[in-house]
N, C-alpha and C positions, 0 to 999 in steps of 0.2 A: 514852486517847481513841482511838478509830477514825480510821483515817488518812483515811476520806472528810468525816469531819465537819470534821478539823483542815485538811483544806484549804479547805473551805469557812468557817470560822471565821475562818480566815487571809486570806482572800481573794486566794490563791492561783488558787482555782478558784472563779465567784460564786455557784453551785448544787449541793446536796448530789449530786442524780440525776447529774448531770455526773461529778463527781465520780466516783462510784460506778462509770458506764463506764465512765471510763479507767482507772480503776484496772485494773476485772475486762478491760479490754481488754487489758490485759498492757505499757499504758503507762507505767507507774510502778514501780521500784526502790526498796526501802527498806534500806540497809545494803549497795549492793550483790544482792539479790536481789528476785525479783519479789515483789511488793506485792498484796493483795487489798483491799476495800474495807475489808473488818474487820479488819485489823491492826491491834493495840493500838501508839501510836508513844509515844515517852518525848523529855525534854529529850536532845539528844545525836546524835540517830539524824540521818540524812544522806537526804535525799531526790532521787530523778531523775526529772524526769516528762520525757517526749520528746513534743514539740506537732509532728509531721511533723516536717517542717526543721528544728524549733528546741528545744534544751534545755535545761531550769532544774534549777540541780542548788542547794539549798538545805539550811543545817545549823537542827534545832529546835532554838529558843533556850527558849522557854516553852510550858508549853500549858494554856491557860485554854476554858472552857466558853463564854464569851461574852465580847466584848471591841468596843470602840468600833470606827468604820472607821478611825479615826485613829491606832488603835494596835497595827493587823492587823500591820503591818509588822515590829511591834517581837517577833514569837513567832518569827520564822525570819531568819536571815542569808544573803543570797545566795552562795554559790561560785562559780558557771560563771554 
C-alpha cells in the first residue's frame, strides 16, 4: 500500500492530499530514510513523520485497505 494512503487509512493523517504533502515535503522517514508519497510500506517498516516541534515515530503492525475508525489504531504501534 502507498505510504500516503496508509496514513490516511490509519488515521494518522485525516486526508490523503495532506498526506501526500508531507510526505513529498520531506517530512516523513521510512526505515530511517526519506519517504515519498508512493512508497510501497509493509507490516514491520518503522515510520517518522516530524509535525514542526513534535515527532510520531510509529511501527506498522497491519495494513488493510479500509478499516473502521475504531480500529485505525490497531494497524500501527506507537514508539516515540
Amino acid at each position: 500500500m502507498r505510504l500516503d494512503k496508509f496514513l490516511k487509512v490509519s488515521r494518522v493523517i485525516k486526508r490523503r492530499t495532506l498526506a501526500k504533502e508531507v510526505c513529498d515535503g520531506g517530512h516523513v522517514q521510512v526505515n530511517n530514510r526519506a519517504a515519498k508519497a508512493g512508497l510501497e510500506v509493509k507490516p514491520g517498516d518503522k515510520v517518522e513523520i516530524n509535525f514542526g516541534s513534535r515527532k510520531l515515530s510509529f511501527k506498522i503492525l497491519e495494513v488493510k485497505e479500509t478499516v473502521p475508525v475504531k480500529e485505525a489504531a490497531s494497524l500501527y504501534e506507537i514508539i516515540e
